[in-house]
N, C-alpha and C positions, 0 to 999 in steps of 0.2 A: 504494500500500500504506500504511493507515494505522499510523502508528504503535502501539505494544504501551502505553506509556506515557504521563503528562501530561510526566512529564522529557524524554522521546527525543521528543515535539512542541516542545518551548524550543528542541531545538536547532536552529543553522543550518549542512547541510550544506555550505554553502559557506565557512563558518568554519572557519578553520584549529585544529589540535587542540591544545588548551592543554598549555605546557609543563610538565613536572614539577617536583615542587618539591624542594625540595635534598634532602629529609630521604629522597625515592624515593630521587633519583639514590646518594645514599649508602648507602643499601641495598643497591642492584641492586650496586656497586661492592665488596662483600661487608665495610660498614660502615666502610670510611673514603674519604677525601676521593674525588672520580675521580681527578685527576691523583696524586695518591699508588699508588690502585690501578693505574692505567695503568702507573709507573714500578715498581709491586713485578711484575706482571706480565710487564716487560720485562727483569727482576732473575731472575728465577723461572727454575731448569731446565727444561727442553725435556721430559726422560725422565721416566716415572712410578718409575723406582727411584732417584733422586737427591731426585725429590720427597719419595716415601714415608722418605726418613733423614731431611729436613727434617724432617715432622712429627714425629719420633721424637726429633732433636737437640735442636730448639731449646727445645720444653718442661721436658727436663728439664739443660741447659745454666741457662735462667731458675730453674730451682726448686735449683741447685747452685748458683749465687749468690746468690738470697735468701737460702740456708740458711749459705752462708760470710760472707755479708755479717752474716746475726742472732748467728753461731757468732764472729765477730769484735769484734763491738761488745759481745755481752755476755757471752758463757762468758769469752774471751779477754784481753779487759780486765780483766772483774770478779776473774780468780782473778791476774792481773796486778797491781792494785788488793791485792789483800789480801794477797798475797805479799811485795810493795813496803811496805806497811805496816806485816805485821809483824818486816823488817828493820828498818827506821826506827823501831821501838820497840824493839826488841832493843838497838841504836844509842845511840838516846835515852836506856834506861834505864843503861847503861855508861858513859856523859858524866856523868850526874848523880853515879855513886858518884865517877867519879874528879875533881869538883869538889866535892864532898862530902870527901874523902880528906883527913884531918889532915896527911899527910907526902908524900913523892914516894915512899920505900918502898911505904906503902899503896897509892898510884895504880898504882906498878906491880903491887902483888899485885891489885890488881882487874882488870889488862889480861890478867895470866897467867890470870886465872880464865878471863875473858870467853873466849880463844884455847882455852884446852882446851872449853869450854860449849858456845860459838854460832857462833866462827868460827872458819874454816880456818884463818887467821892473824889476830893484833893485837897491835901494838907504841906506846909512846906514845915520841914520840923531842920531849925537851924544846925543844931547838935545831930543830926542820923548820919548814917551809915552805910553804906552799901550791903546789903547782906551778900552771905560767900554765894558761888555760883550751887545751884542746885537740881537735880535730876529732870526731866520737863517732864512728867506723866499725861501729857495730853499730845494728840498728833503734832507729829515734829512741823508742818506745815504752817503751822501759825507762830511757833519759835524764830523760824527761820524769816518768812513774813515778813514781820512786825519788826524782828530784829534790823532787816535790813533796810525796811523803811526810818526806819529813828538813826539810827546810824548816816544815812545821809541825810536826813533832815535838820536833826538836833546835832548830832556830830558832838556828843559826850556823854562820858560814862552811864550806865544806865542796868537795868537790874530786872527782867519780867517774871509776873510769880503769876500761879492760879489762884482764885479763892474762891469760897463755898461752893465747893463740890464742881469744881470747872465753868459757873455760870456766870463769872467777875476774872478779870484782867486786871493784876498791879501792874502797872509800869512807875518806876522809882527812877531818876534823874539827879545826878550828880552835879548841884550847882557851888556859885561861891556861895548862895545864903542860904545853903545847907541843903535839904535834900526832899527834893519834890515828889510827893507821890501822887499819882492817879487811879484810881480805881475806874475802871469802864467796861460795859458788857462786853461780851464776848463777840456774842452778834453786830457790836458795831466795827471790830477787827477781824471778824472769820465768818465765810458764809456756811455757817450753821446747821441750816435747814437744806444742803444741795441734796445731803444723802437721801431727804425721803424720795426725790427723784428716781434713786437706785432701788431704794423700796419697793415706790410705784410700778418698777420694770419689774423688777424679778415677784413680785405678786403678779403682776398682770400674762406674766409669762409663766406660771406653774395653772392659772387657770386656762390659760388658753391654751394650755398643752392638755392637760385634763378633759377640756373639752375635742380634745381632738384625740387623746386616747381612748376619747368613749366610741368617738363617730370611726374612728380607724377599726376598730373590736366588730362594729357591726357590720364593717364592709367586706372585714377578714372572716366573719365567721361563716357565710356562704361559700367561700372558699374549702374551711379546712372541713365542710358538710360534705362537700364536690371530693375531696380527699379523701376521706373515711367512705363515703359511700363507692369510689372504685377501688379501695384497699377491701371494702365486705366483699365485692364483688369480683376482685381476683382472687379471694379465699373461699369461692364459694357460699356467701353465708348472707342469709336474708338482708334485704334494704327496707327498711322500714320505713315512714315516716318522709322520704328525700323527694322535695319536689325544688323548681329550680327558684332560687329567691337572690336577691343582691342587686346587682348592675347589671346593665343590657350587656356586657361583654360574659358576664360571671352565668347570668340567665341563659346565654346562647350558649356555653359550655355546657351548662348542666344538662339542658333541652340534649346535644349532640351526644352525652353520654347517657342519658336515656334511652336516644333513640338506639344509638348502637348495640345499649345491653338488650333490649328489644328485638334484633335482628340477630345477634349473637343467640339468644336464647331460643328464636325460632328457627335457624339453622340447625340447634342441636335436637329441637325436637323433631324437625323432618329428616335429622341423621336417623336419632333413634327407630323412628317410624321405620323408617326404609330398612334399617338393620333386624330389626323386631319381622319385619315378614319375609327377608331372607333367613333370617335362623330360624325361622315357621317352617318355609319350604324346604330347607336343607335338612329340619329334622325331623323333615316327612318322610322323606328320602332314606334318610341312615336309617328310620324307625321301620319301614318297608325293609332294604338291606338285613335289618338283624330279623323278621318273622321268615324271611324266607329263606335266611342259615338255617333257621333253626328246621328247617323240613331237612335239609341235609341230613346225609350220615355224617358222626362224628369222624375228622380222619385229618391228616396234614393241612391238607388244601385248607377246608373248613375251619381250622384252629387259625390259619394265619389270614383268611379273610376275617375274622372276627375281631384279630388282633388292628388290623387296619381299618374297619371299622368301629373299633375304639379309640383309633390315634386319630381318624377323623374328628369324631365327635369331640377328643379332647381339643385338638385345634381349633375347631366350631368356637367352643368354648373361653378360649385364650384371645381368636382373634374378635366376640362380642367384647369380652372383659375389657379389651382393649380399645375398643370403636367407642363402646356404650359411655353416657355420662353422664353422671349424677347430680346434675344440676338441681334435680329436683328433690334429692333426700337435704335433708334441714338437720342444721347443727343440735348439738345438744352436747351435755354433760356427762363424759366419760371418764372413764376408772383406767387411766392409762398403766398404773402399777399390773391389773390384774389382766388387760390386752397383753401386756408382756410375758404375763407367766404361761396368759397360753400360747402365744403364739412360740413361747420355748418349747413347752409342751409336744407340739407339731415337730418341732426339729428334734427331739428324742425321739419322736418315736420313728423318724428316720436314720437314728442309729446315730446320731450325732453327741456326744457329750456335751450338755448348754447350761453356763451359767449365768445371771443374772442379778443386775446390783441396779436399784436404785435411789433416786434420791431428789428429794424436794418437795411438791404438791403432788397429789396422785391427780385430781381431776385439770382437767384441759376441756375444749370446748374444742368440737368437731365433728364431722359426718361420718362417723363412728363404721358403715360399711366399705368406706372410699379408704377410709386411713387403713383400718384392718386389711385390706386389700393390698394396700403397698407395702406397709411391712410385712406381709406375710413371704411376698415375695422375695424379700431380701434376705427374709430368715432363712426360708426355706433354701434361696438359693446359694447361704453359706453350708446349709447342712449337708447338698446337695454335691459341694462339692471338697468337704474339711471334716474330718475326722472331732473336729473341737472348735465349739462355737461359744464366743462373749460377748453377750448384747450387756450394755450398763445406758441408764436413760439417767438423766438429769434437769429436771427443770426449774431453772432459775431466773430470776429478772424479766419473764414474758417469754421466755423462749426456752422450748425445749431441746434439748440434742441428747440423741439415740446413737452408740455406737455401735456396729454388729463389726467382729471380729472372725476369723476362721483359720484354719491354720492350711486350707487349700493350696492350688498352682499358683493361686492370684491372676493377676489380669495386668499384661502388657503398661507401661505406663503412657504410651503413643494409641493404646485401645480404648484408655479408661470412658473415652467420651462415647467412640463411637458404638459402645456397647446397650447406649440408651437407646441407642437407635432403632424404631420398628425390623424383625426379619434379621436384623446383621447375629449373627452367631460367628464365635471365635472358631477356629482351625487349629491351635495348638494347646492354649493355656487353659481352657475347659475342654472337658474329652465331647464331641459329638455324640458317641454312643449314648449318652444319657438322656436322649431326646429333646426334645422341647421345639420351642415356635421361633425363638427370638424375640418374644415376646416382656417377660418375665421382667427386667428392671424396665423397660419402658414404659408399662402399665405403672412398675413400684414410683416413677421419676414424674407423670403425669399425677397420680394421688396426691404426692406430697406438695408437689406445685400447686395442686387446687387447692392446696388450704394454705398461700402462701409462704410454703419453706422451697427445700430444694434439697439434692442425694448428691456426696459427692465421694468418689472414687479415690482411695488413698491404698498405701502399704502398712498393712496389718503389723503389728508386733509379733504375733504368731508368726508370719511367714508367708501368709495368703493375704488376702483381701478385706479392707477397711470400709465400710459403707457409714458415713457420718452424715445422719439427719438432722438438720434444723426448721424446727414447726415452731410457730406462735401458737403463745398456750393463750 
């Protein structure tokens, strides 16, 4: 076949396929690094309703700190800034009248003015002192502030303390007629009140995420309905209650899985149908075949047409068990502990040594002829071909796991698969003589699937072959 191109002729099919270059790989990785997206992925919720808050939280978490972080550095400072300011002038210009002041009379009638005007209190006490510098227990913001306003303003020594309970500002000033104090709110040096701003946001943003964890919950719960209801229905096991409810995307899903388990389930009953009057007619047939043996004389011939139609009728048999489906038998409440004892039972009395260990809850929930059915097969088919058989069942945490052991040939580890297969029968590692359809684990590999587990094909301890179940209890 020639090629469509002069490009797709350059190349060499035997040349391997050139690697991607970093800028794919970081794309496909949904634009950062891979090993970052690997680790946010391994970081990342399981459920889509934890997801879906994520995308809700973090964006606007990020845009409530940009906005406290702009709403700090500049509403908050700047009216911080201008507040500090104009104390430190307020300050400033009361220094100058009362170094200005002819007499100490005068100085104090300018401190009495100041204390009725601008401050809460102010006193000029000739004899004080600077007190030593002391720890600032309130946001360093306003130390630094106020500091640095009086500092250029007043341009000496000076002294800031808190009083009653952080709600009063000393500011103390270092003059020659001794030492000025001011007492002033707080609120007229520091903006005070910014923080209930931050209040306001992050209250306003725990309910309005509340309200959208409520309204998220009911848009998700049509969903994880849509979930459970095709998990009952690849386990085989009634849907009760499930009609399609949520969003017109969420409604058109539900509707399109209804309609398919609808067509699914009528498919299998015009299987059944169709199979049910072939194995009518076929054991019209063999039932004809064995009345008119029986007019025979007994003698070679006759023994071994009887023998063959017996191996009919058991094939008959193997390939229904295998076509036929149980859709319509209904779960219930079994005694897995005692399913096991007999279905050991079966394999002793095929000569088989079986022992049996288990451990957990005995009942499980399931279609008690489908399951019995597939493990019988497996039992049967370690005894079948292993002198010693160890089935040990375990059910834990929701899920049950069945080991059958045997001390057989075992089974090729390049076969294990294809052994589920309808008809494939092995050539070396099972002996042929011992009959059978090829039926026998494909039948056991379809049960366990219907009730959402799966069989898988290992090397036995013993030496043979490992058949390890996992069924949801």
């Amino acid at each position: 076949m020639k090629p469509r191109t002069a490009d797709m002729a350059s190349l060499d099919e035997t040349s391997p396929a050139p690697e991607r270059p970093l800028w794919q790989k970081v794309l496909r990785s949904g634009g950062l690094p891979p090993p970052v997206g690997r680790w946010l992925r391994r970081q990342m919720p399981r459920r889509l309703f934890p997801r879906s808050l994520l995308i809700i939280i973090i964006p606007m978490v990020l845009l409530q700190s940009v906005v406290a972080f702009v709403f700090m550095d500049r509403h908050w400072q700047n009216v911080t800034n201008r507040l500090s300011d104009t104390t430190a002038s307020e300050i400033a210009t009361i220094v100058q009248l009362i170094d200005r002041a002819p007499t100490p009379a005068a100085a104090q009638t300018v401190v009495a003015t100041a204390a009725r005007s601008l401050f809460v209190s102010a006193t000029l006490d000739p004899d004080g002192k600077l007190p030593p510098p002391m720890p600032k227990p309130f946001f360093s913001l306003l130390d630094r502030t106020l500091s640095s306003a009086i500092r250029d303003r007043v341009g000496k020594p000076f002294a800031i303390d808190i009083v009653d309970q952080e709600k009063f500002v000393e500011i103390q000033i270092k003059l020659n007629a001794g030492v000025f104090k001011a007492v002033v709110r707080r609120s007229q040096a520091y903006a005070t009140n910014s923080h209930i701003t931050l209040v306001w946001m992050a209250g306003t943003s725990v309910v309005l995420l509340s309200i959208a964890a409520l309204f998220l919950r009911n848009q998700i719960r049509p969903i994880q309905r849509l979930a459970d209801a095709a998990e009952s229905f690849g386990r085989g096991r009634p849907i009760e209650g499930f009609r399609p409810r949520g969003a017109t995307e969420v409604r058109q899903a539900s509707r399109a899985f209804i309609e398919m388990r609808r067509r699914i389930e009528r498919q299998m009953e015009q299987r059944t149908a169709m199979l049910a009057g072939v194995s009518h007619d076929l054991r019209t047939i063999l039932t004809r075949f064995k009345l008119e043996l029986a007019f025979f004389d007994e003698g070679p011939e006759t023994e071994a047409l009887k023998k063959d139609v017996d191996a009919m009728q058991a094939m008959l048999e193997d390939y229904m068990a295998f076509a036929r489906t149980d859709i319509e038998e209904a779960s219930e409440t079994i005694d897995l502990a005692n399913l096991m004892e007999d279905l050991a039972g079966e394999a002793r009395r095929r000569g088989a040594e079986t022992k049996v260990a288990f451990q957990g809850d005995r009942e499980i929930e399931a279609k008690p002829n489908t399951l019995r059915r597939g493990l019988h097969n497996l039992i049967v088919n370690a005894a079948r071909y292993g002198n010693t058989v160890e089935v040990s069942t375990r059910n834990n945490e929701g899920w049950v796991t069945i080991t059958i052991d045997d001390d057989g040939p075992g089974i090729p580890p390049e076969a294990r698969e294809d052994v589920f297969r309808p008809f494939f029968r092995l050539d070396t590692a099972r002996n042929q003589d011992l009959g059978g359809t090829g039926l026998g684990l494909a039948i056991a590999r379809d049960a366990i699937r219907g009730h959402g587990g799966d069989v898988l094909l290992t090397q036995a301890p013993l030496g043979g072959l490992r058949a390890r179940v996992h069924l949801p209890a």
